[in-house]
Structure formats: C-alpha cells, structure tokens
ChimeraX commands (.cxc) that place a marker at each C-alpha (Angstrom):
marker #1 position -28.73,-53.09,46.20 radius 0.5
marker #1 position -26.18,-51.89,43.40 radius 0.5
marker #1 position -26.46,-48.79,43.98 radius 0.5
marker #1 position -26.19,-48.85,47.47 radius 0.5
marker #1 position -22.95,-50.13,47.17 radius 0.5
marker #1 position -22.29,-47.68,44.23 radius 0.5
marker #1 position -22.23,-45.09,46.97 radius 0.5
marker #1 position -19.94,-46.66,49.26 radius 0.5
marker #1 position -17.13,-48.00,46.54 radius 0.5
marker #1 position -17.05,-45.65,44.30 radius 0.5
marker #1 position -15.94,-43.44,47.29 radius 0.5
marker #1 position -12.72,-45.39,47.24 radius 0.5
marker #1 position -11.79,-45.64,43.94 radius 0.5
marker #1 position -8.68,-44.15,42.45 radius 0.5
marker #1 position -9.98,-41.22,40.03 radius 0.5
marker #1 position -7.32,-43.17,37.29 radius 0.5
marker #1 position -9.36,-46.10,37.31 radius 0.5
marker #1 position -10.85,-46.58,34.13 radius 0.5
marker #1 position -13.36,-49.71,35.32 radius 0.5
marker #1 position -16.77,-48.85,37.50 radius 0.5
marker #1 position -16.56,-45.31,36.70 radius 0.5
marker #1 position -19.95,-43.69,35.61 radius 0.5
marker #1 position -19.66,-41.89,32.45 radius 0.5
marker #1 position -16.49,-44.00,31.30 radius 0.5
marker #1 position -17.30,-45.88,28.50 radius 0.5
marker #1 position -15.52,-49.28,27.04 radius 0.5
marker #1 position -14.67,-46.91,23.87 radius 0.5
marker #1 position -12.04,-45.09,25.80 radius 0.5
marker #1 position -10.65,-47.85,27.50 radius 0.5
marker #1 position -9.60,-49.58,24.33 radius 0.5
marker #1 position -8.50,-46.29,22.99 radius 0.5
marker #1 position -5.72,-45.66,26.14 radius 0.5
marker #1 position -3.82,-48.73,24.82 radius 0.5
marker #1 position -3.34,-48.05,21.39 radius 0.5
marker #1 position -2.03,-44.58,22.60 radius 0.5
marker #1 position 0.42,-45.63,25.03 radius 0.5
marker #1 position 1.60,-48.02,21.80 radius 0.5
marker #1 position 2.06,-44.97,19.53 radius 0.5
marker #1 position 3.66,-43.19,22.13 radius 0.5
marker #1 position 6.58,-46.26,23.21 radius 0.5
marker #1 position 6.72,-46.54,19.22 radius 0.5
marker #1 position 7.38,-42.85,18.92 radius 0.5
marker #1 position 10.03,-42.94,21.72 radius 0.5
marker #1 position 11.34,-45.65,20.85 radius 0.5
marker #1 position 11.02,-47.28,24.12 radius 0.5
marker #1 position 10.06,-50.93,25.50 radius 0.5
marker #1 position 6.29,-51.34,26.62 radius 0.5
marker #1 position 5.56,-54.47,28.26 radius 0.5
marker #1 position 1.48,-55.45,28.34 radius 0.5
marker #1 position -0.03,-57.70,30.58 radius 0.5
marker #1 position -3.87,-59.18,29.90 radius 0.5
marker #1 position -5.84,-60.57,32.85 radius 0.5
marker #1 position -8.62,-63.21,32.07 radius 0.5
marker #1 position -10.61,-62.06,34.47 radius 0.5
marker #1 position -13.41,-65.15,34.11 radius 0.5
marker #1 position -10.69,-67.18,35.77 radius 0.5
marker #1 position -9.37,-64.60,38.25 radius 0.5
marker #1 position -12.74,-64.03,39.65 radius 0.5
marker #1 position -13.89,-67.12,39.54 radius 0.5
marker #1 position -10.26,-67.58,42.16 radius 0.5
marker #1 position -11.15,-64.81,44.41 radius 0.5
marker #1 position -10.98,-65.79,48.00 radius 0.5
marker #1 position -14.18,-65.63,49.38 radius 0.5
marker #1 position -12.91,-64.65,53.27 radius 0.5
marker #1 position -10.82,-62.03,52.07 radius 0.5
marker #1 position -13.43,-60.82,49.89 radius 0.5
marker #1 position -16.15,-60.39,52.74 radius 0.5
marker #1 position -13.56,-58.95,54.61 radius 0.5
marker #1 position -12.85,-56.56,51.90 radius 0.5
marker #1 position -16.64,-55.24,51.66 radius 0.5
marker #1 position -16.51,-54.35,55.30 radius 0.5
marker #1 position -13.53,-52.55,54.87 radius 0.5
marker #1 position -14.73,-50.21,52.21 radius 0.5
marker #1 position -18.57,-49.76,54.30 radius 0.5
marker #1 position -20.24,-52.16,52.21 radius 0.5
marker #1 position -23.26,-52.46,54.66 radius 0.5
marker #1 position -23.75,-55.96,56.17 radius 0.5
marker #1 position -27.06,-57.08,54.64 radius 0.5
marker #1 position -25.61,-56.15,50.91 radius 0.5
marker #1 position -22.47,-58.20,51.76 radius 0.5
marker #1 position -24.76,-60.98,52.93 radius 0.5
marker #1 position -27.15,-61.25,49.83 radius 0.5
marker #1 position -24.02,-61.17,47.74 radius 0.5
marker #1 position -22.27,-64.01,49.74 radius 0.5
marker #1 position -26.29,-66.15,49.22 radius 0.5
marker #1 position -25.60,-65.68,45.59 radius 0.5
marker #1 position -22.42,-67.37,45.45 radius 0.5
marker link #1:1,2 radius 0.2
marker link #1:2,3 radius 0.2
marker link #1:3,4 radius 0.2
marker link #1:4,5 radius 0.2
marker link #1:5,6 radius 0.2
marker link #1:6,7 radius 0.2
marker link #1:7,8 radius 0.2
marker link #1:8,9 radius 0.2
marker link #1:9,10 radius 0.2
marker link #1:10,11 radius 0.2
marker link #1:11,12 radius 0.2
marker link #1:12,13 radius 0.2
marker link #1:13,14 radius 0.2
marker link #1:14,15 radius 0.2
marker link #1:15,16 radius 0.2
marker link #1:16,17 radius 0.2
marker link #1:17,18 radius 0.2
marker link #1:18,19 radius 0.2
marker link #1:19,20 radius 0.2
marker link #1:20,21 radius 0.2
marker link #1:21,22 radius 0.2
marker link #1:22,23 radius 0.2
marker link #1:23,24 radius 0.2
marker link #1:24,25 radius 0.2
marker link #1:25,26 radius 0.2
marker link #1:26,27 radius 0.2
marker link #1:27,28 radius 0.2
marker link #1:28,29 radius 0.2
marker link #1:29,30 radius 0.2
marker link #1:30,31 radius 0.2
marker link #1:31,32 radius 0.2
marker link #1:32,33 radius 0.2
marker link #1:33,34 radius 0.2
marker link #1:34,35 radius 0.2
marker link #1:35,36 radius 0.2
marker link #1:36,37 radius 0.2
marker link #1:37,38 radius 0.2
marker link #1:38,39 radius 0.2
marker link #1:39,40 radius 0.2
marker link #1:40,41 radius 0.2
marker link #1:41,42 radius 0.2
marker link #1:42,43 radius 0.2
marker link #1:43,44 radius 0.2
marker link #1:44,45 radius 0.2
marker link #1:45,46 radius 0.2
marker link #1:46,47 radius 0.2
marker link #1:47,48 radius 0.2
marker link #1:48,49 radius 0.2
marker link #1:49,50 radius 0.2
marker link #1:50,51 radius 0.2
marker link #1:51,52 radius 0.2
marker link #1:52,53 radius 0.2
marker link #1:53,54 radius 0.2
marker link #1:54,55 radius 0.2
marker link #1:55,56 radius 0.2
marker link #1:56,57 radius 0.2
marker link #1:57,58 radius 0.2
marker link #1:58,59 radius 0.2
marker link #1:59,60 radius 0.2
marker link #1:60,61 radius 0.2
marker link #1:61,62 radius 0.2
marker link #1:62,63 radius 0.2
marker link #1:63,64 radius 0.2
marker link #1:64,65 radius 0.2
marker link #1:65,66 radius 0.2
marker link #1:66,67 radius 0.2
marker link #1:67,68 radius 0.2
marker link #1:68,69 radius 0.2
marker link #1:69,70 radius 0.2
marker link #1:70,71 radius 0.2
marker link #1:71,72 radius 0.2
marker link #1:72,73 radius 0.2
marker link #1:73,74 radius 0.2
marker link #1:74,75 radius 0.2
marker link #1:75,76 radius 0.2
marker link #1:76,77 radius 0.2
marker link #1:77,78 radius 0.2
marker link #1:78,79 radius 0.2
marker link #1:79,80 radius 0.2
marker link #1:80,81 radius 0.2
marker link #1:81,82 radius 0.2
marker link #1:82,83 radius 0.2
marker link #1:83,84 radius 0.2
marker link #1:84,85 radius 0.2
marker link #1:85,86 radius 0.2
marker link #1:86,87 radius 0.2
view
C-alpha cells in the first residue's frame, strides 16, 4: 500500500522539500538550519524560526479535507479507504 501511494505523491512534491524524499536523509535536514544560521550571522541579518509539533498538528488534521486531499493528488480509492479504517 505505501508504495502505491509513493508513486502517486511523490509525483507532486516540490523537488525543495526536504521530508518524503527517497535518498534524503534526517542528517541533512538538521544540517540546512545551522547553515542558514551562519549565513544570517554572517550578514548580519534577522532570521526568524518557526518549529511545528507535528504530534499535535496531525493529530488536528481534518479528516474531510484530508480524504479530499488524497483524491486530489490520485491516491487510489481503496488506499484512501484502508487509511481512513485505520483512523
């Protein structure tokens, strides 16, 4: 079932996306931070950083938007369904 949907998202998603990118590991995502850092620091410039706890925002997700959602991006119907038995 995952990667079934693999196929159909990943079709979608923004090449700058760090997150559910094959070959992207968690080691370069915490890297791109500390860069951007020693960059504002070394232009002198104001960064502003927000963090997202994303237990709770998940765990807020609308669930009709979110079915609507996997149809949009071709999420086929009987993967959308056995998601929507887990929850």
């Amino acid at each position: 079932m995952l990667n079934r949907m693999k196929d159909c998202v990943h079709a979608q998603l923004r090449d700058r996306q760090a997150g559910f990118h094959k070959d992207r590991s968690c080691t370069d995502q915490t890297t791109t931070p500390w860069i951007i850092v020693e960059q504002s620091i070394g232009w002198n410039s104001s960064l502003y950083i927000n963090f997202i706890d994303y237990e709770k925002a998940f765990g807020s997700v609308d669930r009709t938007t979110l079915w609507k959602l996997l149809r949009h991006y071709g999420v086929l119907q009987k993967i959308s369904y056995r998601i929507h038995m887990i929850d």
